[in-house]
C-alpha positions as CSV (number, residue, x, y, z in Angstrom):
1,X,-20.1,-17.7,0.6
2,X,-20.2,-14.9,-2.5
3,X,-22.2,-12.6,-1.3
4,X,-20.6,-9.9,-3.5
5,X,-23.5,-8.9,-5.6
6,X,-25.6,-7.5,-2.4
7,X,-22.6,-5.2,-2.3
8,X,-23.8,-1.5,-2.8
9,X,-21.0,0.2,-0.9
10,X,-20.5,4.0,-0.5
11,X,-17.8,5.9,1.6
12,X,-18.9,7.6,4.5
13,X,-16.6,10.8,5.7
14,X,-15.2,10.4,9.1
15,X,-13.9,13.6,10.9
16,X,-10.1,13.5,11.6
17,X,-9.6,16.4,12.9
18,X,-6.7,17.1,10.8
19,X,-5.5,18.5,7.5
20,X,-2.4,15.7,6.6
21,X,-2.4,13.8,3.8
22,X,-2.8,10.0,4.7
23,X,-0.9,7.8,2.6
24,X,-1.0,5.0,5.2
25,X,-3.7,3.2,6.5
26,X,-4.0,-0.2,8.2
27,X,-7.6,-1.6,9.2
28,X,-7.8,-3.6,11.9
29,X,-11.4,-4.3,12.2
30,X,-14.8,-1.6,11.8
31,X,-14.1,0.0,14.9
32,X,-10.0,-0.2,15.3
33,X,-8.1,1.6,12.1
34,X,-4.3,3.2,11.7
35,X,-3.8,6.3,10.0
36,X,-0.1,7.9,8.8
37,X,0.6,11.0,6.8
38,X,2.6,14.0,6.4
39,X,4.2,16.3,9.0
40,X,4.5,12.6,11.3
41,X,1.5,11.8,11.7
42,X,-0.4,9.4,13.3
43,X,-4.0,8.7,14.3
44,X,-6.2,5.8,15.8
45,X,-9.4,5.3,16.1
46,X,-11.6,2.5,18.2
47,X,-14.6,3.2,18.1
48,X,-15.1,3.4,14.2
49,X,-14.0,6.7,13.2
50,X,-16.2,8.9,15.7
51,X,-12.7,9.8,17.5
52,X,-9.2,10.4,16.6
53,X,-6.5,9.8,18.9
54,X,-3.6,12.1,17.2
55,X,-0.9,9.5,18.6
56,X,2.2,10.8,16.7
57,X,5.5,9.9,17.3
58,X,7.4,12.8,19.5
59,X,9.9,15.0,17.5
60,X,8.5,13.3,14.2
61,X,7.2,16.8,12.3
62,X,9.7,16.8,9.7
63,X,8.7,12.9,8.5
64,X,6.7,11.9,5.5
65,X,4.7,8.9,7.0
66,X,3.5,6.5,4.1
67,X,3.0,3.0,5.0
68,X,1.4,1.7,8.5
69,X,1.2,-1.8,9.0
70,X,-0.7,-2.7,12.5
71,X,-1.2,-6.4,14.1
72,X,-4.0,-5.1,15.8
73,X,-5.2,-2.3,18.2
74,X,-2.4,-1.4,20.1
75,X,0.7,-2.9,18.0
76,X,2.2,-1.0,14.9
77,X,4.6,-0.1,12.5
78,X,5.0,2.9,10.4
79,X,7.7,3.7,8.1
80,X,9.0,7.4,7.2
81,X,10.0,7.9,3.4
82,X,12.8,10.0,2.1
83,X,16.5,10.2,1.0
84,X,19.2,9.1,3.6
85,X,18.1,9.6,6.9
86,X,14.7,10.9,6.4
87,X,13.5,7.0,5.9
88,X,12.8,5.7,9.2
89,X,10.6,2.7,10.9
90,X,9.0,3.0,14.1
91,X,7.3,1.1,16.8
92,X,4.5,0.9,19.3
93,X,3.1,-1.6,21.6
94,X,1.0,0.2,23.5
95,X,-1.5,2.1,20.7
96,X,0.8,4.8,20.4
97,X,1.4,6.1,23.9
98,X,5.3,5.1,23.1
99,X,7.1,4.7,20.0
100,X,10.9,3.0,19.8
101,X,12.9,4.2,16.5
102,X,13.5,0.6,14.9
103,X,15.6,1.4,11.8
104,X,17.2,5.0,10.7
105,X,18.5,4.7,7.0
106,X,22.2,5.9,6.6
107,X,22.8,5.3,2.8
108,X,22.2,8.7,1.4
109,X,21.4,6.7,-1.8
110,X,18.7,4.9,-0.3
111,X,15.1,5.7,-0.5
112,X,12.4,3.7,1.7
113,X,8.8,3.6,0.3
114,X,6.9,0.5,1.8
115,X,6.4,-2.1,4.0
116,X,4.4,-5.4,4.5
117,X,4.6,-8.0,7.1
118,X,3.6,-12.0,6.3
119,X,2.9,-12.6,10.3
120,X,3.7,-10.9,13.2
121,X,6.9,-11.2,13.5
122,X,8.5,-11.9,9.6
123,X,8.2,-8.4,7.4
124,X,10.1,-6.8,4.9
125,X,10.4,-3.1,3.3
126,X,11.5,-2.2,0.3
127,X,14.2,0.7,-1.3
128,X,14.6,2.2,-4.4
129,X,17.6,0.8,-6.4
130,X,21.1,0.9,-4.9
131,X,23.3,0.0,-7.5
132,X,20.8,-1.2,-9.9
133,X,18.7,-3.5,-7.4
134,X,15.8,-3.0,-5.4
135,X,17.1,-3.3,-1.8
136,X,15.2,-5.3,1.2
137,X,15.5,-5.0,4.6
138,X,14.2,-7.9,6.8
139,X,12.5,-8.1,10.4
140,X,12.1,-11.7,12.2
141,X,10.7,-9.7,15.4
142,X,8.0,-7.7,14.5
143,X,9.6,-4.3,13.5
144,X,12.1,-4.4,16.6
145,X,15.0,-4.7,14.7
146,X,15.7,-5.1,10.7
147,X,18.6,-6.1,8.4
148,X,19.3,-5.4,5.0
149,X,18.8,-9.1,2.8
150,X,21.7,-9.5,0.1
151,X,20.9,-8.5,-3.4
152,X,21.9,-11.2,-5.2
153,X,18.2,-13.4,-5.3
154,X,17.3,-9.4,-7.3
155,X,16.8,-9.0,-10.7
156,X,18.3,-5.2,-12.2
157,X,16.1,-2.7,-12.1
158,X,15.6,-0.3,-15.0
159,X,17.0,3.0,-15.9
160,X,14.8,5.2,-13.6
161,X,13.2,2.2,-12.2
162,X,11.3,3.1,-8.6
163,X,8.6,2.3,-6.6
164,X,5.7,4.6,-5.7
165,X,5.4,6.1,-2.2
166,X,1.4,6.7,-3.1
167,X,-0.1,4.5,-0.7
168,X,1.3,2.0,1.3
169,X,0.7,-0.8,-1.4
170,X,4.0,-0.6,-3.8
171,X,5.3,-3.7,-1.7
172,X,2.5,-6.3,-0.8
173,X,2.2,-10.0,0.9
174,X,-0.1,-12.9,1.1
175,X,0.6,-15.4,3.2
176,X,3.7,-16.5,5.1
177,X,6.6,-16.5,2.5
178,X,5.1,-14.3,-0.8
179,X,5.9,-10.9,-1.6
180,X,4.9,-8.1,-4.7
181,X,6.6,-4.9,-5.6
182,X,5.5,-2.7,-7.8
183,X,7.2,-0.6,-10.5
184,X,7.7,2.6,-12.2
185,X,9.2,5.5,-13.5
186,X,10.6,3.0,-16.1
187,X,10.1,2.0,-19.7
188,X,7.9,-0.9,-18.9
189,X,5.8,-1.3,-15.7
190,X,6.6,-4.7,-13.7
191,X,5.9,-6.6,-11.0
192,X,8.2,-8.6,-8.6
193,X,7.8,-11.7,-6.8
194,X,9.1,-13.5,-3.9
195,X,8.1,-16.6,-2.3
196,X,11.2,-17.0,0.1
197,X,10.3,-13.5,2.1
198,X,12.6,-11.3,-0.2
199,X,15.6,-13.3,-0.4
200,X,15.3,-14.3,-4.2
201,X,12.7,-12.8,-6.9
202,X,11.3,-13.2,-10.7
203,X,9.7,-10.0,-12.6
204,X,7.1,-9.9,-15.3
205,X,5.9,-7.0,-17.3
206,X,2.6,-5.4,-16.2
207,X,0.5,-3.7,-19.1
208,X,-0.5,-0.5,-17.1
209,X,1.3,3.3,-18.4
210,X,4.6,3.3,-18.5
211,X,7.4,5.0,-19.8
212,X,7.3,8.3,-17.6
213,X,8.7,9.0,-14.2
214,X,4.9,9.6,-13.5
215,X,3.7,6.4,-14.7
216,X,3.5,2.9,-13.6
217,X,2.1,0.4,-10.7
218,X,1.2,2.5,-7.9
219,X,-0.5,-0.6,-5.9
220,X,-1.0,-4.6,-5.7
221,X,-3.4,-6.4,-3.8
222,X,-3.3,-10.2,-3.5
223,X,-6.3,-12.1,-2.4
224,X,-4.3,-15.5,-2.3
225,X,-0.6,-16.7,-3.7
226,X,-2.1,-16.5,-7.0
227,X,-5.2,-13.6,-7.6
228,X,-3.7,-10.1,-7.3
229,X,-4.5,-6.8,-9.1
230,X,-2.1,-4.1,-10.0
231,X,-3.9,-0.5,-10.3
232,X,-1.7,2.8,-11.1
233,X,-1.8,5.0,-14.6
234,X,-0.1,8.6,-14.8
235,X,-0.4,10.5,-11.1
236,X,-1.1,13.8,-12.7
237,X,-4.4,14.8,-12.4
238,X,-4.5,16.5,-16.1
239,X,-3.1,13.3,-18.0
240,X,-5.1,10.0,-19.4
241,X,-4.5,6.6,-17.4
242,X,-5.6,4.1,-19.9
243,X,-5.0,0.6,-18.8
244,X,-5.1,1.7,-15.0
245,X,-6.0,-1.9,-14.0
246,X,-4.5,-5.5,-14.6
247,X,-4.6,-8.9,-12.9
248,X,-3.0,-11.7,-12.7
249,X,-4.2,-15.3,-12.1
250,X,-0.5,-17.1,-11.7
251,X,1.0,-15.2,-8.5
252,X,2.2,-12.2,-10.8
253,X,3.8,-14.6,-13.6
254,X,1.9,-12.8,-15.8
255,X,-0.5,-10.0,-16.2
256,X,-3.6,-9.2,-18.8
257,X,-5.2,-5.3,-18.8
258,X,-8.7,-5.2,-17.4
259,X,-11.4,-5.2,-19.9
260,X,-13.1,-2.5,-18.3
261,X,-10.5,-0.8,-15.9
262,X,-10.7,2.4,-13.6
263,X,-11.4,6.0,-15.8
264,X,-8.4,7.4,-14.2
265,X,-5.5,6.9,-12.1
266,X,-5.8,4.9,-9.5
267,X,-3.1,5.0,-6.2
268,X,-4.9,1.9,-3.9
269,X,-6.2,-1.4,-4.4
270,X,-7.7,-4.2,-2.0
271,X,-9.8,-7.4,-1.7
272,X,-12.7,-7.3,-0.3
273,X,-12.9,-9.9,2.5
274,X,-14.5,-13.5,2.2
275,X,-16.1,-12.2,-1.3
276,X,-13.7,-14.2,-3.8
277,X,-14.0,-12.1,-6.9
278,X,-15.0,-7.9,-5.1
279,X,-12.2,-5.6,-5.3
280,X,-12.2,-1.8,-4.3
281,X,-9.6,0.9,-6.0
282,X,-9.0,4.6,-5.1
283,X,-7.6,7.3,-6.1
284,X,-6.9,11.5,-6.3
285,X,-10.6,11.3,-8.5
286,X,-12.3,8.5,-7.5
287,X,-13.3,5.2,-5.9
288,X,-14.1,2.0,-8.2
289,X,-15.4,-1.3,-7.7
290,X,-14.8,-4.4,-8.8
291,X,-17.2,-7.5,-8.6
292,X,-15.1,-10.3,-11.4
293,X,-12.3,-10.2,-10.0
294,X,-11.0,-7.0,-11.1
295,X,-11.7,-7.8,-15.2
296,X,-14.5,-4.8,-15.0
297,X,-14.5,-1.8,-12.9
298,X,-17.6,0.7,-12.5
299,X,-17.4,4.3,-10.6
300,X,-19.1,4.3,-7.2
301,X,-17.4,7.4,-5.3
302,X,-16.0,10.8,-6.5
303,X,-14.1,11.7,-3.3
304,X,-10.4,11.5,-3.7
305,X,-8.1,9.1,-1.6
306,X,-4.8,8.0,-2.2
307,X,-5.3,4.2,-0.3
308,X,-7.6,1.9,0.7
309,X,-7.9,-1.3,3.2
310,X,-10.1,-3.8,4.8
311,X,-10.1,-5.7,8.0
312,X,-11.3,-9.7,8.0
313,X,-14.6,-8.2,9.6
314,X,-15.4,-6.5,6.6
315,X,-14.7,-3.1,7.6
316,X,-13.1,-1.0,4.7
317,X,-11.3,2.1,5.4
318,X,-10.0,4.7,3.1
319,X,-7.9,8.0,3.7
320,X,-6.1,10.7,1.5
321,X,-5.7,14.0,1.5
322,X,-6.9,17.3,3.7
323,X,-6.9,14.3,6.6
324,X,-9.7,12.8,4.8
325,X,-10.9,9.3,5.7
326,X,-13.8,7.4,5.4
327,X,-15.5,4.0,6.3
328,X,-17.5,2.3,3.9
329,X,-20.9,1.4,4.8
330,X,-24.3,0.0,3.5
């Protein structure tokens, strides 16, 4: 059932009890969500946002926490970005009271910025280019233990070609064997797809700003294999971001602007459960809402977050920075 048009959805501050900006996010359901940010840290909350555990990883202080992917209330995994060693993964089982260093990254040339899982054991993150290629890492255990895929199923990157640590959402999945990244920094924005869990991949041009280390995809969000929305525009808060939406309808073949996209950049992007054509996007000035499938977007929010997320149970989370987060509600 559609019942996206009842939607009238606001974002409703939660108190974190902390000032780190929250780049990672991972809702499990309307009471159970995942929060990672600078300075290592982590939060959890069960009992839908009223209380923050600050469940950090010991001796973490010095990471920059950007993506947080969590199978549920006690298991996670939360990957630290940075050159060389500073990109790390990390584990918990037990809602945070331990955490097991997974990977450490030992190619100073390397840079980590996201991660996504298709189940709960089969996930992938993603690197900057090495030698002209986007470089994958591979888990079949759920974050215990990763290898780095060859790089021969990857197309060349671009000069300056990167990813964007903004949110947690520059790599994507949906469903057991399909993959997005997206691009930046670059002379043309693009999107790339796998459907064999990051061994091979095929890139299309996205029609979002480009051109400018600043400027490019920032996000993806696939509902399916085939509906997905790229979001991003120019990160700096005094420059235009025309064209700050697109969407595809063919798995990421191919890409048309939104008629009516976002006013500004946008950093974050999801689907709104069980409601086939509602979308929500976020960013540093706003939060936007989609209800055709992410063709038209109108203003709903003026807070600023830098990503966004929803659980199957509806409940929609966002965070950003000063340690704000927020649920949305009715």
């Amino acid at each position: 059932m559609d019942n996206s048009h009842a939607l009238h959805p606001g974002w409703r501050l939660k108190d974190s009890g902390s000032t780190a900006r929250f780049r990672g996010l991972a809702a499990v359901s309307r009471t159970t969500a995942w929060v990672a940010g600078t300075k290592g840290t982590v939060l959890r909350t069960h009992d839908g946002g009223r209380h923050w555990a600050d469940i950090s990883p010991p001796g973490a202080g010095a990471l920059e926490f950007r993506d947080i992917e969590a199978f549920d209330g006690r298991r996670a995994v939360v990957l630290a970005i940075g050159e060389g060693e500073a990109s790390r993964v990390f584990r918990t089982d037990d809602a945070g009271a331990t955490w097991t260093e997974s990977f450490r990254n030992t190619d100073p040339r390397a840079f980590y910025d996201c991660l996504t899982f298709f189940d709960r054991r089969h996930g992938i993150a993603l690197s900057d280019p090495v030698d002209g290629k986007y470089r994958i890492l591979s888990t079949g255990d759920g974050g215990r233990s990763w290898r780095l895929l060859p790089s021969d199923g990857m197309p060349p990157a671009q000069k300056g070609e990167a990813a964007f640590a903004a949110s947690g959402q520059c790599l994507v999945s949906s469903g057991s064997h399909d993959a997005w990244i997206a691009t930046g920094g670059a002379a043309t924005a693009r999107v790339l797809h796998t459907a064999d869990r990051g061994r091979t991949w095929t890139v299309a041009n996205a029609p979002v700003p480009a051109g400018d280390p600043a400027r490019g995809v920032f996000a993806l969000a696939f509902r399916d294999r085939t509906h997905g929305i790229a979001v991003g525009g120019d990160f700096r808060p005094e420059q235009p971001s025309p064209r700050a939406a697109a969407v595809s309808a063919d798995g990421g073949a191919t890409w048309a602007t939104a008629a009516a996209p976002p006013h500004a950049y946008r950093s974050g992007v999801v689907w709104l459960p069980h409601a086939r054509r509602a979308a929500l996007a976020v960013g540093p000035s706003g939060s936007d809402l989609t209800l055709d499938g992410g063709r038209t977007w109108r203003a709903f929010d003026h807070g600023s977050y830098d990503t966004v997320d929803c659980a199957p149970d509806l409940g929609c989370w966002a965070a950003g920075e000063q340690g704000r987060i927020a649920r949305l509600e009715p």
